[in-house]
N, C-alpha and C positions, 0 to 999 in steps of 0.2 A: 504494500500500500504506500502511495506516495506521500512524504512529508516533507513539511518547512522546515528549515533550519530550526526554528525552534519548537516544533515536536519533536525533534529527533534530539535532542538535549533535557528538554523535558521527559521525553518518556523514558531515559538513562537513568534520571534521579526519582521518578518515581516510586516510593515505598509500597505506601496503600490510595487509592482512591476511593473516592464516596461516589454518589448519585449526581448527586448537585453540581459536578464539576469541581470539586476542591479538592487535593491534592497533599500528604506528608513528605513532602521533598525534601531527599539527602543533601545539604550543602557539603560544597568541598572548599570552602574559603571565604572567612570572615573578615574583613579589614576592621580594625576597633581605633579610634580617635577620642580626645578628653571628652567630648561636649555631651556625648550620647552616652556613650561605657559607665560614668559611675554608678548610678543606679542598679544597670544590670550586675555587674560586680558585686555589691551588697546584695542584692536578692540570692547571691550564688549562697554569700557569707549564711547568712540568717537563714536559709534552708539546708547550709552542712552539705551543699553539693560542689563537685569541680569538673571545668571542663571535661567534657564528652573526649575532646580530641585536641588538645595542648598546642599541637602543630597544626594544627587548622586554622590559627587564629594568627595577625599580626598585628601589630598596635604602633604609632606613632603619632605624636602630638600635632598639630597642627592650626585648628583654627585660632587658639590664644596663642601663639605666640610670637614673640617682639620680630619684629624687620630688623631692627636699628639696638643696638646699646646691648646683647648680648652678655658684656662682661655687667653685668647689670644686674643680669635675671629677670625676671617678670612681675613689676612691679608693681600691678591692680592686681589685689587680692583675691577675688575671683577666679578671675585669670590663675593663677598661680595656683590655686587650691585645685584648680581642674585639671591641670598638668601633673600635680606633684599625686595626683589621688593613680593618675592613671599610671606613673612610676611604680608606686606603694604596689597595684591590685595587679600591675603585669609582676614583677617580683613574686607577690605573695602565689598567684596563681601557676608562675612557669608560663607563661605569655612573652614571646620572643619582641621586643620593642626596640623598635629604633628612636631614641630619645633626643632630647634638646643637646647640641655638642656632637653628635653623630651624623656623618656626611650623609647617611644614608635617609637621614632623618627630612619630611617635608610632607606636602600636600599627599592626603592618603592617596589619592586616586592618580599622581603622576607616582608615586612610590610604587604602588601595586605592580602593574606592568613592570614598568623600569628594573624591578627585581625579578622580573618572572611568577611572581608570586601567584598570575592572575593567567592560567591556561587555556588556550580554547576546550570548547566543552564542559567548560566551567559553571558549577550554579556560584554564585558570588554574590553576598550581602554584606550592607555596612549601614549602622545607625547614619543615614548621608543621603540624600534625595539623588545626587550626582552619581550615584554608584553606577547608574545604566552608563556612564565612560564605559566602563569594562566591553560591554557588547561589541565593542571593534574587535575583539581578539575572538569572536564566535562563542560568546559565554552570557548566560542569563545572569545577568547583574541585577540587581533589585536595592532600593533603599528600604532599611525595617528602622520600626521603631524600637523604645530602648528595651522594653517588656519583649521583645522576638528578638534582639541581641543578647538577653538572659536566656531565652529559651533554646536558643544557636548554640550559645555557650556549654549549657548541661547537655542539650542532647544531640547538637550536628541535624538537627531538622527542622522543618520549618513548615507552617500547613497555609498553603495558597489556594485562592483560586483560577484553575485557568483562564487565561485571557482571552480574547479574540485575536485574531491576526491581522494584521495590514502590512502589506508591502510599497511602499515609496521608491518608484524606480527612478534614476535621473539619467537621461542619456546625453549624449554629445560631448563633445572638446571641453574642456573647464576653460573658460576664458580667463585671460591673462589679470594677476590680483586679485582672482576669487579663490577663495579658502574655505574649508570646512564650518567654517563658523558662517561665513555669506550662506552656505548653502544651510545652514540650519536655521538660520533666522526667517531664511528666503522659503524653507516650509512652514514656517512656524505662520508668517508671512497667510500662507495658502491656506492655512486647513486649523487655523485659530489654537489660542492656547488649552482650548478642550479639543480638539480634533482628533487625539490619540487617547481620548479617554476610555479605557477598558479597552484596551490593546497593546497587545508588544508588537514594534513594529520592528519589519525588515526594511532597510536600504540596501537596493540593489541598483543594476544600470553601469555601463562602462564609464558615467563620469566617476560614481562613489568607487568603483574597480581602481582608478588613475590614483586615490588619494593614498597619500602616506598614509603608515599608523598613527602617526601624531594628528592628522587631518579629521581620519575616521574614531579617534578621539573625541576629538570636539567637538565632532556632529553628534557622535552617540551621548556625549554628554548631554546633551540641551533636550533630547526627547523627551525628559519629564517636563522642560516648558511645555511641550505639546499636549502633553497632559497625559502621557502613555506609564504602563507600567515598567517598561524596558525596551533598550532599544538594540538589534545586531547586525553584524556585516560578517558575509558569508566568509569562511578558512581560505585564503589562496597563500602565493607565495611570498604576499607584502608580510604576511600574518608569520609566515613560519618563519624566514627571515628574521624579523622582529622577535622572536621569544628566543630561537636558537641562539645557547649560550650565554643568557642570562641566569646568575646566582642560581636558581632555586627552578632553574630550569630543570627539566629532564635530561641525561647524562649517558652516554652510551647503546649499548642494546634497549634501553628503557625510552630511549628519546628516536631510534629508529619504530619503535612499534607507537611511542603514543602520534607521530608523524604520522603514522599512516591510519590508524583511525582519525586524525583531525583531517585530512583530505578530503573525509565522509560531509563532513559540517558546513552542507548547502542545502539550498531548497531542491529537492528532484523538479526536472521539468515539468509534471504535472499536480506539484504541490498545488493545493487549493487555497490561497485568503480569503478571508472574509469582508479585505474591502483594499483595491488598489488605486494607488494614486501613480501618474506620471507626469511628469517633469521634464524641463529643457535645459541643457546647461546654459545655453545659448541669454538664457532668458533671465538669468541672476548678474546682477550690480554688485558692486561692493555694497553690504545693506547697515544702516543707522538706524537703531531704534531714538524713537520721538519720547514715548510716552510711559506710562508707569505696567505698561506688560512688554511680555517680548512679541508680542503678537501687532502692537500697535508699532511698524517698523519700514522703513521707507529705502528705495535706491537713493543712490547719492545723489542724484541728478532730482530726486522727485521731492515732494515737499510735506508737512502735514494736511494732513485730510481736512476737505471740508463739511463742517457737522451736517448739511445737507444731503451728504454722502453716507449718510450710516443707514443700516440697514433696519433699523429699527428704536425704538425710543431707549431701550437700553444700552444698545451700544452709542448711541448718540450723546447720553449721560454718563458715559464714561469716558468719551472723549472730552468730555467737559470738565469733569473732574482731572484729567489728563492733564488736561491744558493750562486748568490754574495751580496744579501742583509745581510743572514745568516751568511756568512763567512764559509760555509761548501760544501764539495765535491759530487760527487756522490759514492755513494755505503759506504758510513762513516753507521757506526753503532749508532743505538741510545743510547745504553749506553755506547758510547765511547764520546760522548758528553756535556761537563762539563757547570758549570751554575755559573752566578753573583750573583743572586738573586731572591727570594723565594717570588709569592704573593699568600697566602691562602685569596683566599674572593669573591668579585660579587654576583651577584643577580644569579649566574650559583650554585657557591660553599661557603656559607660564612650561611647554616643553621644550626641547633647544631648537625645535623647527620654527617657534613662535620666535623664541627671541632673536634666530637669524632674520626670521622676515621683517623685525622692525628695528633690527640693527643698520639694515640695508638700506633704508627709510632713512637713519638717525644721520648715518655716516654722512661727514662733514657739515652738518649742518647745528643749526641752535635752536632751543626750545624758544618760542615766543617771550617777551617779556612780560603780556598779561597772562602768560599760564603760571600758576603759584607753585607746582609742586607739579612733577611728572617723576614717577618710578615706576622701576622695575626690579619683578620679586619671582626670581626663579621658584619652579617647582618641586625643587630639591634642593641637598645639600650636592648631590651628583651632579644636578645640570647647573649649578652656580657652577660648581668646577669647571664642566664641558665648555660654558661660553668664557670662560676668563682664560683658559686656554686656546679659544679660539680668539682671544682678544674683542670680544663682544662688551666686555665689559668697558673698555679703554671708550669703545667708538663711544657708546651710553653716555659716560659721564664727561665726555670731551662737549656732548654735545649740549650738556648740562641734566641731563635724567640722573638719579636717584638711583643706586643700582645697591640694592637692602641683599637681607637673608631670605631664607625660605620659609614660606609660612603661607597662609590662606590671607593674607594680607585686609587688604582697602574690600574685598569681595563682599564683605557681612558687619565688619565694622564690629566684630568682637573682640578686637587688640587697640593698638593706640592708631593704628595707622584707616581713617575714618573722612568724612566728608562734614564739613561742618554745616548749618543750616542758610540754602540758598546757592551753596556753589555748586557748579555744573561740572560731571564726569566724563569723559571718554573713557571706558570701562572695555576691557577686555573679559570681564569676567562673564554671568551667565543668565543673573538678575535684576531689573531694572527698575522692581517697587518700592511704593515708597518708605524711605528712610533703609534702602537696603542695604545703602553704601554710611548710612550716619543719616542721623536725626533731620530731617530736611532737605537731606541732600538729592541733584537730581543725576542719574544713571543715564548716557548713551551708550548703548552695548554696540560693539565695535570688534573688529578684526582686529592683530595685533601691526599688522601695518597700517591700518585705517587711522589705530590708536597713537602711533608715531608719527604719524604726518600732520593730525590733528594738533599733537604738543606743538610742531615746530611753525606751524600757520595761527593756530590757535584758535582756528575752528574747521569745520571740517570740506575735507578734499577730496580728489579724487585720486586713487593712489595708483588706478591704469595710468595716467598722464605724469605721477612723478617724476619729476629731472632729476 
């Protein structure tokens, strides 16, 4: 019988099934971070139980902690209690952690891959809405909350219900300065931030085939904007390439046979969806989110909508609300619209593919003088390494960008590095609501060249035409 890439993954992990479509499904890999973990932790404490499977789990710190000042430590108490618990509970537990001081240490979702930690075939959850990243490598990624990372914890499973399917195909040439993240916004764009609600989608199509892994990254990250439960791209040779030889990869005879059952991990020709979408490469911009969703999101040539134009009185009321959070009008142009400050980074944009393409951008030139503050915040302690030995870091900060530590940075604004109320972001990261960069502050979600070109104009360009 034929199937999708993801029933054929799903029905690997399936334990027991019910009637109703729900499902006890074996996980093979947990990623754990301070923000979610402590709770589940304690529940382990107070009911006397321990990890199911010790090596199943990894843990590193991420969303609190510092860019800057490191010999410091972490200086809001909060912050600090939430890192230091998740020390204490990997220790107590035998939970393998890459901690603050360790290169290895950084945003979970560039860490995972990057170590191999994250296999195709993989079921993969993490207290993190972002965990559908994973699905680039051919793996059910899922975000759980804290009560299902306790329950991951004791017993390696986990009870879902199955989703629907949808397939999003994208054909033709990737035009020149479109990147994974254009094309995510650019469906998000298409089929609203509920569009993928109660479905895992696949991305398929010879343009999504052309993308790097770091590309198909960024795209599979943003599918929970669309409102999906997870998102994947089918095993080829970008995929094996990318994992071969990573840490915690497969090794020998063991990594010749898991190779050839990952070759399996496509849709057969006559797999059936339950709802397809197609697409043009032809037909995506470099795209600028306007508004407080990533759905409310424009070409660079185009402008914000006119309320006229909504489809209905709700969304018409949302544009409106949009508009006086933003401080901009209808039918304003997007590159009539200037910016505070510059964040290159997240677990969307912050791999070494990202910061070459906006290092590329930065070279020889200077951040604007009303931009107040432009960084960039690798997504590891590894890929800081990679670009300062590519000399990435020099072009940055020649050019006057900020070039910090690793961390989930300006994305959430749960460290010091934040938006204050009123100033305006070029954002590379993945959410655009309000106050999701700092109390007030407004989010343009952006490509990481998009976001470099913006610093040095200091509002936004067209990054096909870059000189």
């Amino acid at each position: 019988m034929a199937k999708t890439l993801f029933e054929k993954v799903w029905d690997q992990h399936v334990l027991t099934a019910s009637d109703d479509g729900s499902a006890l499904l074996y996980i093979d890999r947990q990623l754990i971070h301070e923000v979610t973990s402590p709770q589940a932790f304690e529940g382990l404490r107070e009911a006397g139980r321990k990890p199911w499977r010790v090596d199943a789990s990894i843990a590193t710190a991420d969303h609190n902690v510092p860019t800057t000042g490191l010999e410091h430590g972490i200086t809001d108490p909060v912050a600090r209690t939430q890192v230091e618990a998740l020390d204490t509970n990997c220790k107590e537990f035998g939970i393998i952690e890459f901690p603050m001081g360790d290169i290895r240490q950084g945003i979970v979702h560039v860490v995972g891959p990057e170590q191999g930690l994250v296999l195709p075939g993989m079921t993969v959850v993490c207290g993190d809405s972002h965990t559908s990243t994973h699905g680039a490598l051919g793996a059910i990624a899922m975000g759980i909350g804290t009560s299902e990372v306790e329950h991951v914890l004791a017993t390696q499973t986990l009870i879902q219900k199955k989703p629907k399917m949808m397939r999003v195909t994208v054909d033709g040439e990737l035009p020149k300065g479109i990147t994974g993240k254009d094309i995510a916004l650019y469906i998000i764009g298409e089929i609203g931030t509920a569009g993928g609600t109660g479905y895992a989608i696949e991305f398929a199509g010879k343009t999504i085939e052309s993308l790097s892994m770091e590309g198909r990254m960024s795209l599979c990250n943003m599918t929970i904007e669309a409102g999906a439960r997870c998102g994947m791209i089918a095993v080829d040779d970008v995929t094996i390439d990318y994992v071969k030889g990573r840490p915690f990869s497969p090794k020998g005879d063991i990594w010749e046979r898991a190779e050839a059952a990952w070759r399996d991990l496509y849709s057969d020709a006559d797999a059936v969806f339950d709802q397809e979408i197609c697409l043009h490469a032809v037909d995506i911009m470099p795209q600028v989110t306007w508004g407080t969703s990533p759905e409310m999101v424009a070409p660079i040539f185009g402008g914000t909508p006119c309320l006229n134009d909504a489809k209905d009185d709700v969304q018409r009321q949302d544009w409106q609300r949009a508009f006086a959070y933003m401080d901009l009008e209808e039918n304003t142009a997007i590159m009539g619209i200037t910016i505070d400050k510059v964040f290159i980074g997240s677990c969307t944009n912050a791999r070494i593919e990202d910061l070459r393409a906006a290092a590329a951008i930065a070279r020889g030139h200077q951040v604007a003088e009303k931009v107040i503050l432009a960084m960039v915040v690798p997504g590891s302690g590894l890929v800081k390494k990679q670009a300062e030995e590519e000399g990435l870091d020099v072009i940055f900060k020649e050019a006057g960008f900020e070039w910090r530590e690793p961390g989930c940075s300006m994305c959430l604004a749960m460290n010091a590095d934040r938006l204050e109320a009123g100033e305006r972001c070029a954002s590379t990261s993945n959410r655009n609501f309000e106050g999701r960069q700092g109390a007030g502050g407004r989010t343009h979600l952006v490509s990481p060249a998009m976001a470099a070109a913006a610093a040095i104009k200091g509002h936004f360009v067209d990054v096909r035409n870059w000189r």
